[in-house]
N, C-alpha and C positions, 0 to 999 in steps of 0.2 A: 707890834710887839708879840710874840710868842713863847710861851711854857708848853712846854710837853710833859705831862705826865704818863710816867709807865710803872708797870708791877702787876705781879698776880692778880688775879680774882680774892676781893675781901679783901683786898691791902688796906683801901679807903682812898685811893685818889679820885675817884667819882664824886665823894660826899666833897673832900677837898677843892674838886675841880667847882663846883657850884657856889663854895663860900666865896673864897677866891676871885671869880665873877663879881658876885656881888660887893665886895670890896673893893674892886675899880672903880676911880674917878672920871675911868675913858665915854665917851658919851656913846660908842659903840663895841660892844663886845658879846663871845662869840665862845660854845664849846661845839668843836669838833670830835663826836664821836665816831671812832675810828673801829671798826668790828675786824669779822676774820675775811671777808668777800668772801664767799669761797667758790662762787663762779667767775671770779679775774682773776685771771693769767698775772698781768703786769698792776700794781699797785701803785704803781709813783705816781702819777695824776692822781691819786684823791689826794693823798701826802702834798702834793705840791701845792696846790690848791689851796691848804689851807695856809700852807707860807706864805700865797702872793697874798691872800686874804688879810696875814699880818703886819704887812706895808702898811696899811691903814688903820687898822684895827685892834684890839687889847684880844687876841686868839689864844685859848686853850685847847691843846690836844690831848683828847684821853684816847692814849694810847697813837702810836706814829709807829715809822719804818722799822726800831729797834724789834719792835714785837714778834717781825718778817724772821730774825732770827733764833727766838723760843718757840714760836709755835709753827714755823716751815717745817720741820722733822717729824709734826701729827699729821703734815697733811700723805693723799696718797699720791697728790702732785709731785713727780721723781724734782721740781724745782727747788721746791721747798721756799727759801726764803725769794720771793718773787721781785725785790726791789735790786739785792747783788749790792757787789762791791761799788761800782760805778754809779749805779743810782744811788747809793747812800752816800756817794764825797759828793754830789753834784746837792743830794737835800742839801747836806751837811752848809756847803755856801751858802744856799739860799737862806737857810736857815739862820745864819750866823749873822746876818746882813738886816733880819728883820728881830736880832738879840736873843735872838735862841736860848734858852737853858733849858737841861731833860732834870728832871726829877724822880728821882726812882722811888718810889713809897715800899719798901718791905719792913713789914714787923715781922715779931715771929711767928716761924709758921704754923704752932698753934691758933694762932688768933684767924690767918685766912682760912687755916680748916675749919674751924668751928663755922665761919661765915658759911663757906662755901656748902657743909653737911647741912648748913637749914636753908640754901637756895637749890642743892643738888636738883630738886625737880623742874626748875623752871629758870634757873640760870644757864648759864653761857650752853647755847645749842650746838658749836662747834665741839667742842669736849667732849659733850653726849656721843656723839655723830665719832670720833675718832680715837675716843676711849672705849668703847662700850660696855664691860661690865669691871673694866680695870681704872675707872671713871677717880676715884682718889691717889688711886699710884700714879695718874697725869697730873693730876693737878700739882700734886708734892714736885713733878719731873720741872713742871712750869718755872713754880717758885726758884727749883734750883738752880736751874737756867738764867731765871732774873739774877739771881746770888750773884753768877759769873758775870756779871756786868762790872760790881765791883771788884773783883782780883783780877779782872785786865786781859778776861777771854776774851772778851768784845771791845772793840773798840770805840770810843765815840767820839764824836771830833767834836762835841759844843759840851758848856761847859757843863758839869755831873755832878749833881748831890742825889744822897741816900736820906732818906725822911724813914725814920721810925715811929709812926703817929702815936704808937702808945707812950713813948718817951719826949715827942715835940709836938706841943700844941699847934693849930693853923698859925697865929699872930707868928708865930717862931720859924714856922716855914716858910709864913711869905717876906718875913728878914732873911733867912735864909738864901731865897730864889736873889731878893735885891741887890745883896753880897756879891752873885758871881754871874749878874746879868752883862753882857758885857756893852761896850760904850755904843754910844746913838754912831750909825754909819753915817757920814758924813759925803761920802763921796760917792760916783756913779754906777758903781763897779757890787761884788757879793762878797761875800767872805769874812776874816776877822779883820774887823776896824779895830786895832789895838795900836795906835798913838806910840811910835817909838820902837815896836817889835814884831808887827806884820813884814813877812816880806811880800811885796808886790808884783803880782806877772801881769805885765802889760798885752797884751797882743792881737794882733791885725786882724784876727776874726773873731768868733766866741767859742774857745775851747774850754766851755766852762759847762753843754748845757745839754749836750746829747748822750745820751743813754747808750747807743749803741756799741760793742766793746771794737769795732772797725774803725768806728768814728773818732777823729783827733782826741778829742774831751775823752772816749772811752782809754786810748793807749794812754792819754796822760795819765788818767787817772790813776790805771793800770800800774806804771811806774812809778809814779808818786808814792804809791800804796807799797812796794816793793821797796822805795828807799826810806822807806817810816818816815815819810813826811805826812802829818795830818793837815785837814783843813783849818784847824783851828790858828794857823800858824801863815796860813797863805790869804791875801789879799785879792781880788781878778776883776780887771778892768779891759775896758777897751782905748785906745788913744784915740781919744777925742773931745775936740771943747778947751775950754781952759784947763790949764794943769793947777791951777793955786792949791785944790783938795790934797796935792799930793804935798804940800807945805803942812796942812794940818796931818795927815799922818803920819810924815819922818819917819817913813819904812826902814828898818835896819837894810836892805836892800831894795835891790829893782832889777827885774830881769825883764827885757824886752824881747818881745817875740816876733820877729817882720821885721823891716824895713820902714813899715809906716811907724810901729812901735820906738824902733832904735830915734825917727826924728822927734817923734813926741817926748821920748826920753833926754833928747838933747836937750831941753828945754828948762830942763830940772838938773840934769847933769852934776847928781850927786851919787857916788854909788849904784853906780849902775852897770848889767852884766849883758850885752847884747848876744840874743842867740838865734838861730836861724828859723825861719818860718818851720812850725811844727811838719806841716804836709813833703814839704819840699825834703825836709830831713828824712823821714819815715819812706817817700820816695825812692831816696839813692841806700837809705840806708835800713831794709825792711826788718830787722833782726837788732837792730842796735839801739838802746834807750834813745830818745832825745836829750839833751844835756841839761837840761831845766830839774831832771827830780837830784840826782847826783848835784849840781849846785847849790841847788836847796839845802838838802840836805848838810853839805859841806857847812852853810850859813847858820842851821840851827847845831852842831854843834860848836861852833865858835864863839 
């Protein structure tokens, strides 16, 4: 199981992230602090890491990928946010799969200034390092940045609450977190296990899992991203094994990807959209969506 927690410097998700801990009843648990690296290029291996870590385990993250988009713009790295569009849908499954919810801690931002003016000498060294004497007018830029989390600059595909610690006790947060955890994944595959309203993409290879924006998983993503389809709404399996999982989530649809996929789908042969192996499509057709984000699409608003 996984919570992420995100937010300024002096929000309180650190003090949070340790109570939190100790209130698990899980016989193993785990906080992952997540800093600024500022000698790696690419970020997604710690990030993930501590996903597969939450297959088994009760894991907190202070602080994850979202962060890659408030503080990429202090670095002098022209990348800025290091993880991208593609690595954040392909977290976002993983994530989703081991119950993902982000938590955002902002009070007002009185309260993390006041923190932060009595840590300024010995708090966060990346700030130091890329503020330098304008060291308050970044942190205020940080905070703002988090703000736009919630009015919908940022996107996030698992599910999102806002924690005000000065107005919501712990006991209240963590009802909170339990509210919009989402259901235990059931079946072999990543994504949202949501019983009745996942659509499901079957297919013959794993276009679920490379980073690369050449690579199948990168154009899907690519596109997806472009048809405002989130992850929070897609299912990804491969066809194989028994099918009965796919009785327990009564995907509003199925789209199979291959040949191996469309026989795996016969099997279930309910709602289901057969579409041509991603590679082979991309192949003949180097410039043209694959038809998976456009059907999706089509399916969430229906």
């Amino acid at each position: 199981m996984l919570t992420i927690l995100e937010g300024p410097d002096g929000s309180g998700k650190s003090s949070f992230a340790q109570w939190y801990i100790n209130q698990s009843s899980e016989d193993y648990t785990a906080i992952d602090h997540h800093g600024s690296y500022p000698e790696i290029q690419n970020t997604f291996d710690y990030y993930h890491a501590s996903i597969i870590r939450a297959r088994e385990h009760f894991v907190v993250m202070d602080r994850a990928w979202h962060s890659e988009v408030v503080y990429g713009p202090l670095r002098s790295n022209p990348k800025g946010d290091r993880v991208g569009l593609i690595g954040r849908r392909i977290l976002e499954r993983f994530a989703l799969a081991v119950r993902g919810v982000v938590v955002l801690f902002l009070p007002p931002y009185d309260t993390c200034r006041e923190w932060f003016l009595s840590k300024a000498n010995t708090s966060d060294a990346f700030l130091h390092k890329h503020a330098g004497d304008n060291l308050l007018d970044v942190h205020e830029r940080v905070y703002r940045d988090y703000y736009r989390f919630m009015t919908g600059t940022y996107r996030c595909g698992l599910p999102l609450i806002e924690i005000d610690p000065t107005d919501c006790n712990y006991e209240a947060t963590r009802a909170a977190i339990k509210a919009v955890r989402p259901p235990q994944n059931e079946g072999p595959g990543v994504g949202a296990w949501k019983p009745g309203e996942s659509l499901l993409v079957l297919s013959d290879g794993v276009p679920y899992m490379n980073t690369s924006p050449r690579s199948e998983a990168g154009r899907i993503a690519q596109e997806l991203e472009l048809a405002q389809v989130p992850e929070g709404k897609l299912y990804w399996a491969q066809p194989r094994g028994v099918c009965n999982w796919i009785d327990s989530l009564r995907p509003r649809h199925v789209f199979a990807i291959g040949k191996r996929a469309h026989r795996y789908a016969a099997r279930w042969n309910h709602h289901v959209t057969n579409l041509p192996n991603t590679f082979l499509w991309h192949s003949k057709n180097p410039i043209t969506p694959h038809p998976l984000a456009a059907h999706a699409a089509r399916y969430l608003i229906v």
